[in-house]
One Martini backbone bead per residue (centre of mass of N, CA, C, O) as a GRO file, in nm:
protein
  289
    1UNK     BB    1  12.991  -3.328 -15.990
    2UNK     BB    2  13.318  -3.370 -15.926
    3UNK     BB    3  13.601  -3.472 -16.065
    4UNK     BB    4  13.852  -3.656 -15.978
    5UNK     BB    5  14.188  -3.623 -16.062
    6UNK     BB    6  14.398  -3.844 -16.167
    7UNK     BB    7  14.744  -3.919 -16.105
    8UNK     BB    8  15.000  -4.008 -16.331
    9UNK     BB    9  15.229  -4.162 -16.331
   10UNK     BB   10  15.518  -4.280 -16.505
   11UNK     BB   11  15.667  -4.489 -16.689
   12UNK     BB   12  15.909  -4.725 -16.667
   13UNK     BB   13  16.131  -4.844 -16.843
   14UNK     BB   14  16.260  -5.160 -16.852
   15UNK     BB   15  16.521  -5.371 -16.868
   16UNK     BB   16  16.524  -5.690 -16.865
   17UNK     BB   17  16.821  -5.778 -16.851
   18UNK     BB   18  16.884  -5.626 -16.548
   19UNK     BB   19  16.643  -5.745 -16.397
   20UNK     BB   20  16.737  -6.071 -16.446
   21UNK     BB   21  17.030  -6.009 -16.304
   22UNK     BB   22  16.927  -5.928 -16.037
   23UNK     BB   23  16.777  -6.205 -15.975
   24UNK     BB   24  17.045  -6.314 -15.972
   25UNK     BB   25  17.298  -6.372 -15.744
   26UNK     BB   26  17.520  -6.523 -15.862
   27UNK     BB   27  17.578  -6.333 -16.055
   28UNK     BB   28  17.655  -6.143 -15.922
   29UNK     BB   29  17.883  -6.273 -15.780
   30UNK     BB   30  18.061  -6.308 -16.005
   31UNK     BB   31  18.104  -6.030 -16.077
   32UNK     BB   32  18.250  -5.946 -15.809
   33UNK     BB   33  18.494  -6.130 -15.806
   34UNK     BB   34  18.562  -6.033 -16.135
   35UNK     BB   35  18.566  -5.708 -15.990
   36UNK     BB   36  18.834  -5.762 -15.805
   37UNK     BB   37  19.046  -5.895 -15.949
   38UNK     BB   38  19.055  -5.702 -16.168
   39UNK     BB   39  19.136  -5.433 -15.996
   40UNK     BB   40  19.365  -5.558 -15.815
   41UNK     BB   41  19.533  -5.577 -16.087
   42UNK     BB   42  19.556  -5.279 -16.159
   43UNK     BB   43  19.673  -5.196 -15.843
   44UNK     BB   44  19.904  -5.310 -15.786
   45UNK     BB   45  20.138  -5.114 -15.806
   46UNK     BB   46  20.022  -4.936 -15.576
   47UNK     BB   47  19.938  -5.152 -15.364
   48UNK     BB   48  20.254  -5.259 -15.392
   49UNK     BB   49  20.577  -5.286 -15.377
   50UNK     BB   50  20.644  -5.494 -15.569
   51UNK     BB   51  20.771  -5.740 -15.762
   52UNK     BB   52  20.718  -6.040 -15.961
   53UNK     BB   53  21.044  -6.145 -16.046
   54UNK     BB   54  21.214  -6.071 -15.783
   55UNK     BB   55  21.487  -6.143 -15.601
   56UNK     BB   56  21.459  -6.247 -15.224
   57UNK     BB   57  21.627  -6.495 -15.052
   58UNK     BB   58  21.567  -6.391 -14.741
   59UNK     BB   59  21.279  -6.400 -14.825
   60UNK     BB   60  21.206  -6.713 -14.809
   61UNK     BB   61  20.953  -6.843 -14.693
   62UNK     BB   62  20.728  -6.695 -14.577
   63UNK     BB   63  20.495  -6.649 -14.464
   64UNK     BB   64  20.206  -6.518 -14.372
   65UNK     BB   65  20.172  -6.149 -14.334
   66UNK     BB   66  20.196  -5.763 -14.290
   67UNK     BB   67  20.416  -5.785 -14.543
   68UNK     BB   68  20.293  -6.071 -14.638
   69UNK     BB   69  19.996  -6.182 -14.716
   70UNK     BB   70  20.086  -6.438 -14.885
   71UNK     BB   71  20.373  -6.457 -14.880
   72UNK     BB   72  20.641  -6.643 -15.004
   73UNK     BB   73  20.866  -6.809 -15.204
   74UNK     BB   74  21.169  -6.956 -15.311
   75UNK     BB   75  21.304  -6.663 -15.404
   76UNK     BB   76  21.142  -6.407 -15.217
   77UNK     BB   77  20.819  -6.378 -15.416
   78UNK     BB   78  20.533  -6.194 -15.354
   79UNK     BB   79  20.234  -6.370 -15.408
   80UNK     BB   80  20.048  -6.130 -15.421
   81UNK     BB   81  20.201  -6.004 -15.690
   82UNK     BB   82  20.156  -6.260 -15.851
   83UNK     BB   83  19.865  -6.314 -15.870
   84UNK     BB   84  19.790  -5.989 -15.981
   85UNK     BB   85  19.962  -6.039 -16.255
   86UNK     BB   86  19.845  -6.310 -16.311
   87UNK     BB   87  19.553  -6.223 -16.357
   88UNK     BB   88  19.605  -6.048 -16.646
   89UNK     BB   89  19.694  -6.311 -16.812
   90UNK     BB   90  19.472  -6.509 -16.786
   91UNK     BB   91  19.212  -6.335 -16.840
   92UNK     BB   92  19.317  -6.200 -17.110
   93UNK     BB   93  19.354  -6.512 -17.264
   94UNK     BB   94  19.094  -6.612 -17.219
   95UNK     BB   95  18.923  -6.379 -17.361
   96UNK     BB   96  19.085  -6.397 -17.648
   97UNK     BB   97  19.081  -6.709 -17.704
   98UNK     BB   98  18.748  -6.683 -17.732
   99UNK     BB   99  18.679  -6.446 -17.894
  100UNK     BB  100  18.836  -6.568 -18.154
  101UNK     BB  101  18.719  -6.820 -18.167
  102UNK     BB  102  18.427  -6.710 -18.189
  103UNK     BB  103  18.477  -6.545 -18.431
  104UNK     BB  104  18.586  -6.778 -18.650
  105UNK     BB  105  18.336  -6.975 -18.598
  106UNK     BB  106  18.111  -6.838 -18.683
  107UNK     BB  107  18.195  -6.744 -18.989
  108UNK     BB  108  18.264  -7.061 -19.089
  109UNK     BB  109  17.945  -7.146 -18.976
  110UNK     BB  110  17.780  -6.929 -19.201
  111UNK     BB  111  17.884  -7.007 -19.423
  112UNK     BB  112  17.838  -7.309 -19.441
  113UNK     BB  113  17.526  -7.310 -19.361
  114UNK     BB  114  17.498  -7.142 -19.655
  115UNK     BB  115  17.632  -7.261 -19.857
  116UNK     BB  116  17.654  -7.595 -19.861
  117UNK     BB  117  17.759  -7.879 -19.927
  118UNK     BB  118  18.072  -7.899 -20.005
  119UNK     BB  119  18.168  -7.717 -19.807
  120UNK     BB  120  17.996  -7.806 -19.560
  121UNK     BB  121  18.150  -8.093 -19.581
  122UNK     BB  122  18.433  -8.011 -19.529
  123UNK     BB  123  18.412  -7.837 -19.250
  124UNK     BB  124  18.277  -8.075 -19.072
  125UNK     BB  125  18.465  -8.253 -19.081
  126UNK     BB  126  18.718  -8.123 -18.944
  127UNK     BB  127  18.565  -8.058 -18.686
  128UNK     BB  128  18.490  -8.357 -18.615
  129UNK     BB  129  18.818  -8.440 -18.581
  130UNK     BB  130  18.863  -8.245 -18.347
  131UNK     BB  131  18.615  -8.375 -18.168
  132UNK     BB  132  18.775  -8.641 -18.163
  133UNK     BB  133  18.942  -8.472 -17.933
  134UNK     BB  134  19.038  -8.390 -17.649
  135UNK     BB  135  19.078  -8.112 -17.561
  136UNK     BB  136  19.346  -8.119 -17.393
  137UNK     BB  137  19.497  -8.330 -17.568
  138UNK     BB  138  19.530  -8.156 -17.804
  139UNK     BB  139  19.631  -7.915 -17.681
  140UNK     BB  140  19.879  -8.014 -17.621
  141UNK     BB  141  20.010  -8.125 -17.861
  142UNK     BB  142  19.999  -7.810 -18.002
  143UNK     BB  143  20.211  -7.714 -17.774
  144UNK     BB  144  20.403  -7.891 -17.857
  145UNK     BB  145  20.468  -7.865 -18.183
  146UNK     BB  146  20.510  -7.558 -18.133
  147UNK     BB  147  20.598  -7.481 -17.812
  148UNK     BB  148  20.658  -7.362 -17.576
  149UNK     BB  149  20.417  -7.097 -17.529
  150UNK     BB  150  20.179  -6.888 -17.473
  151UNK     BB  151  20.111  -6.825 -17.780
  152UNK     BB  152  20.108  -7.154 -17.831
  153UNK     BB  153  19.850  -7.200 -17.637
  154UNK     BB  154  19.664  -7.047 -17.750
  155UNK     BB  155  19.636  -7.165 -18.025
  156UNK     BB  156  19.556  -7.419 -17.937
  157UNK     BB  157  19.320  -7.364 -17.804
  158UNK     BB  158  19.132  -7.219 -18.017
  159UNK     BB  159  19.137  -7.461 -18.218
  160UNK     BB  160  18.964  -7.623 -18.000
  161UNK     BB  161  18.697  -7.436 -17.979
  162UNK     BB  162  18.605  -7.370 -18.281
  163UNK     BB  163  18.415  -7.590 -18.349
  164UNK     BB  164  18.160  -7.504 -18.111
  165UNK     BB  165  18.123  -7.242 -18.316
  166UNK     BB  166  18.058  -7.335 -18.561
  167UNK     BB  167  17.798  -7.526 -18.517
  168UNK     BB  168  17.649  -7.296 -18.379
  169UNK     BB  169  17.636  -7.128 -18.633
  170UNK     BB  170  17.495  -7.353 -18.834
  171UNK     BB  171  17.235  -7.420 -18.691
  172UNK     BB  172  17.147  -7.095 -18.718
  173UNK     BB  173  17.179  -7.088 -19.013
  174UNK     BB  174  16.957  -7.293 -19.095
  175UNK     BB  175  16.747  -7.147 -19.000
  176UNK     BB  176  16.740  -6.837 -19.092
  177UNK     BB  177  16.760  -6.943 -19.439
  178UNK     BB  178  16.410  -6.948 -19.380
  179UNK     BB  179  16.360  -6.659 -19.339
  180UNK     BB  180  16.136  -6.426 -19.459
  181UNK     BB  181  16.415  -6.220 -19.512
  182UNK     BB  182  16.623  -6.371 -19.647
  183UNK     BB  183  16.457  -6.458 -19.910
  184UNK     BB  184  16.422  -6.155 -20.003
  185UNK     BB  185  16.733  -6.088 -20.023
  186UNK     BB  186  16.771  -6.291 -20.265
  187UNK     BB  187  16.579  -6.202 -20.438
  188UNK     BB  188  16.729  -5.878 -20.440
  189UNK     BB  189  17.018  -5.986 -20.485
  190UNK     BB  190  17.204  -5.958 -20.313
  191UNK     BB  191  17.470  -6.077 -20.106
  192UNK     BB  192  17.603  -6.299 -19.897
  193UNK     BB  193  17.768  -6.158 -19.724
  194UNK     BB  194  17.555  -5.967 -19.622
  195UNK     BB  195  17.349  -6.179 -19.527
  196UNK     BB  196  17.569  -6.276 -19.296
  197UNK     BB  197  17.646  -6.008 -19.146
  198UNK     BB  198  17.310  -5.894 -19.116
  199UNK     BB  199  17.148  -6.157 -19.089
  200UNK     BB  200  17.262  -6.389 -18.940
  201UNK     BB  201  17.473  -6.312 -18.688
  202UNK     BB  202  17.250  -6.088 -18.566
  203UNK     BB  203  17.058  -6.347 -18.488
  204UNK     BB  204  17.273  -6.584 -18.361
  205UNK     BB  205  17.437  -6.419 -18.097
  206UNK     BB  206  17.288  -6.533 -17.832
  207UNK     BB  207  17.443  -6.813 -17.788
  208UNK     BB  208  17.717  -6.725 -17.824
  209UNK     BB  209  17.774  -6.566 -17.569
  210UNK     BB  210  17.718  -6.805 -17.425
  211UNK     BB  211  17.930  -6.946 -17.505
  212UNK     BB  212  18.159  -6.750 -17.435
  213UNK     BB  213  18.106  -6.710 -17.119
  214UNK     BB  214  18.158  -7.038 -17.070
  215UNK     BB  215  18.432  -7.063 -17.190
  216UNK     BB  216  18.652  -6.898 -17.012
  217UNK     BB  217  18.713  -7.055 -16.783
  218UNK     BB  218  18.801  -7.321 -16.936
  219UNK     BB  219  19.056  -7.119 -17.083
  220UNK     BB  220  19.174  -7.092 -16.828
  221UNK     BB  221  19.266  -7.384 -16.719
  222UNK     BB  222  19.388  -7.471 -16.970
  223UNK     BB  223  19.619  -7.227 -16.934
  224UNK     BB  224  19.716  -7.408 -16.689
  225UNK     BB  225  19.784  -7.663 -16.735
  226UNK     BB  226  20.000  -7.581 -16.964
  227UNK     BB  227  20.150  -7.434 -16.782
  228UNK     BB  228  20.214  -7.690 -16.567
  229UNK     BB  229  20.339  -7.879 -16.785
  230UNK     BB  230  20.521  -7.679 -16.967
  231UNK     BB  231  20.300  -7.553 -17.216
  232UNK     BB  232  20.344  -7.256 -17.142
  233UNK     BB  233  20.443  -7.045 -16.962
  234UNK     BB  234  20.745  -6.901 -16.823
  235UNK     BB  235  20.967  -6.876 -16.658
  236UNK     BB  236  20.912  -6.582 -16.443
  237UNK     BB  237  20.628  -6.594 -16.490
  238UNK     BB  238  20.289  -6.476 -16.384
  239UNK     BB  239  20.136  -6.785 -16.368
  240UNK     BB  240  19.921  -6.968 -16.205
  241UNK     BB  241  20.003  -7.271 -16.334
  242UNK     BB  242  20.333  -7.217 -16.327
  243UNK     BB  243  20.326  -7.187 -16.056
  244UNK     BB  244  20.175  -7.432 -15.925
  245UNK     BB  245  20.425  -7.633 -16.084
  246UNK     BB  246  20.648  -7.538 -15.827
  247UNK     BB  247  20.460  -7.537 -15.561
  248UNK     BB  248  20.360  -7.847 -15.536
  249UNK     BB  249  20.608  -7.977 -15.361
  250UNK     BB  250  20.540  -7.768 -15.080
  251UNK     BB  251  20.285  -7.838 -14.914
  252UNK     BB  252  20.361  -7.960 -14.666
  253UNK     BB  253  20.577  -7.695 -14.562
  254UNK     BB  254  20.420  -7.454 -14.756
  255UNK     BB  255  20.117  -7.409 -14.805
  256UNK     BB  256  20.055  -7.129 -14.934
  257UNK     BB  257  20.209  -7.154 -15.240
  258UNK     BB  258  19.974  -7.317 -15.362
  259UNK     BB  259  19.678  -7.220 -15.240
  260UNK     BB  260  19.644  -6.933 -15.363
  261UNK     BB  261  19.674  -6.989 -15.688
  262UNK     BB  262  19.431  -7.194 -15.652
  263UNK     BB  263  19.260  -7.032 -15.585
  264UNK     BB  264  19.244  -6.791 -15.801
  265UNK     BB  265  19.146  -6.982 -16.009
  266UNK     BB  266  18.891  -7.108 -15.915
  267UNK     BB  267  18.751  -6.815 -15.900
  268UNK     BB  268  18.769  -6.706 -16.159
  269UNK     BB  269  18.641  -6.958 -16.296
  270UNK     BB  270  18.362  -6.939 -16.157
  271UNK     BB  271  18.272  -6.647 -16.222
  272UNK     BB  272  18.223  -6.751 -16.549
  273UNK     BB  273  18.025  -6.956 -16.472
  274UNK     BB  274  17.831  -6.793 -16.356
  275UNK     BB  275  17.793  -6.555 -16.569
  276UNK     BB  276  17.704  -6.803 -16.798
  277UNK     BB  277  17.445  -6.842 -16.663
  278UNK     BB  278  17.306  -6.651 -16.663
  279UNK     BB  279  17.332  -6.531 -16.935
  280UNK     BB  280  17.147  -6.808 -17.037
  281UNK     BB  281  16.873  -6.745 -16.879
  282UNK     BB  282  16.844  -6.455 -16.996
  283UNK     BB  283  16.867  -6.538 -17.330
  284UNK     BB  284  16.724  -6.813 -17.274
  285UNK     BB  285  16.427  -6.943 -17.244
  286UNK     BB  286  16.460  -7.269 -17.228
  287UNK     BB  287  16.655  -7.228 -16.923
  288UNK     BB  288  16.354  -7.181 -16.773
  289UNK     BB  289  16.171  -7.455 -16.804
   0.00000   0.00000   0.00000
């Protein structure tokens, strides 16, 4: 009797990661709206006749048209290319300084749940210090002794953010120094520096991620209100914050001036929020349970 050999296919490596992110519909949704906004800002010179500064008085306040599609504000500028002309601006100043929060935070929460003792305590009074002011309001204040400008909203963010990964870095910090791969490395004299940024910091990064993924929409709404409040980028930059900050007083007669340009913040901020959930429930298993 003949034994027929079956065939076996080879079995393909799945990527966990990528598997979990098709599962997750919103992740996706988040995804497609942040490229599209995203490739449409890219594409704005090419596919937009206008300048996003030009004042054209003649055609001030047109509604949508097939000329003006979302309308023109009153100087007669174009408002869907300065909406995407702000949002490279806004999208970009966003991911720059949480980016930079949350390098710096890193670093200085990894020393310091490192180090103990007089300097962990001198670090964490520090942070404790800047989170006992609501981030606005603190936000606010940094931005107006520094001088109104977007340079200086962003620096003013930044401030705010550093604590919340300080704090996240030094907690991971704490637990890490005490896995045996780490105290094996003391043993062998290495150097605290190599420990923190080989064995402490890559170990460490998978909430920092999800901490800057959630934190990028809340870094783009700062970076609109202090726009709006004029403590932010300044006219005739197209910053969706400082729009919104000049057309809402529009609101009743032409309607589409502020409502376009606070819809297009509303997206870009939801949709890194949706991101920043998926990237969570990915990456954290504690989040799925």
């Amino acid at each position: 009797m003949e034994l027929q050999s079956e065939t076996v296919l080879p079995v393909r490596d799945v990527n966990p990661f990528w598997y979990k992110l098709r599962k997750n519909p919103m992740t996706l949704i988040g995804i497609g709206i942040l490229l599209l906004i995203f490739i449409l800002s890219l594409l704005a010179p090419v596919i937009l006749p206008y300048e996003p500064t030009k004042i054209n008085i003649i055609e001030r306040f047109q509604g949508p048209s097939t000329k003006h599609l979302l309308g023109t504000d009153e100087v007669g500028r174009d408002i869907l290319t300065r909406i995407l002309y702000g949002a490279r601006l806004s999208l970009g100043v966003g991911v720059v300084v949480v980016v930079s929060a949350g390098l710096i935070g890193t670093i200085v929460g990894s020393v310091s749940g490192y180090a103990g003792k007089v300097l962990d305590q001198v670090i964490m009074r520090i942070m404790d210090i800047i989170l006992a002011f609501p981030s606005m309001v603190l936000a606010m204040a940094l931005a107006a002794a520094l001088g109104p400008s977007l340079q200086n909203a962003m620096i003013a963010i930044a401030i705010v953010k550093i604590p919340v990964y300080v704090r996240l870095a030094r907690g991971e910090t704490l637990a890490l120094r005490e896995k045996l791969y780490v105290k094996a490395a003391i043993t062998f004299g290495i150097k605290p520096w190599r420990i923190i940024f080989r064995h402490i910091i890559p170990n460490a990064i998978s909430p920092i991620i999800i901490q800057v993924t959630l934190d990028i929409g809340d870094a783009i709404l700062l970076v609109a209100s202090l726009g709006f409040l004029g403590l932010g980028a300044q006219p005739p930059t197209p910053e969706w914050g400082a729009m919104i900050s000049v057309s809402w007083k529009y609101l009743l007669d032409y309607w589409w001036y502020p409502t376009f340009p606070g819809l297009a913040l509303f997206l870009a901020s939801g949709a890194f929020n949706l991101i920043g959930d998926g990237i969570r429930d990915i990456l954290d298993p504690r989040s799925s349970r």
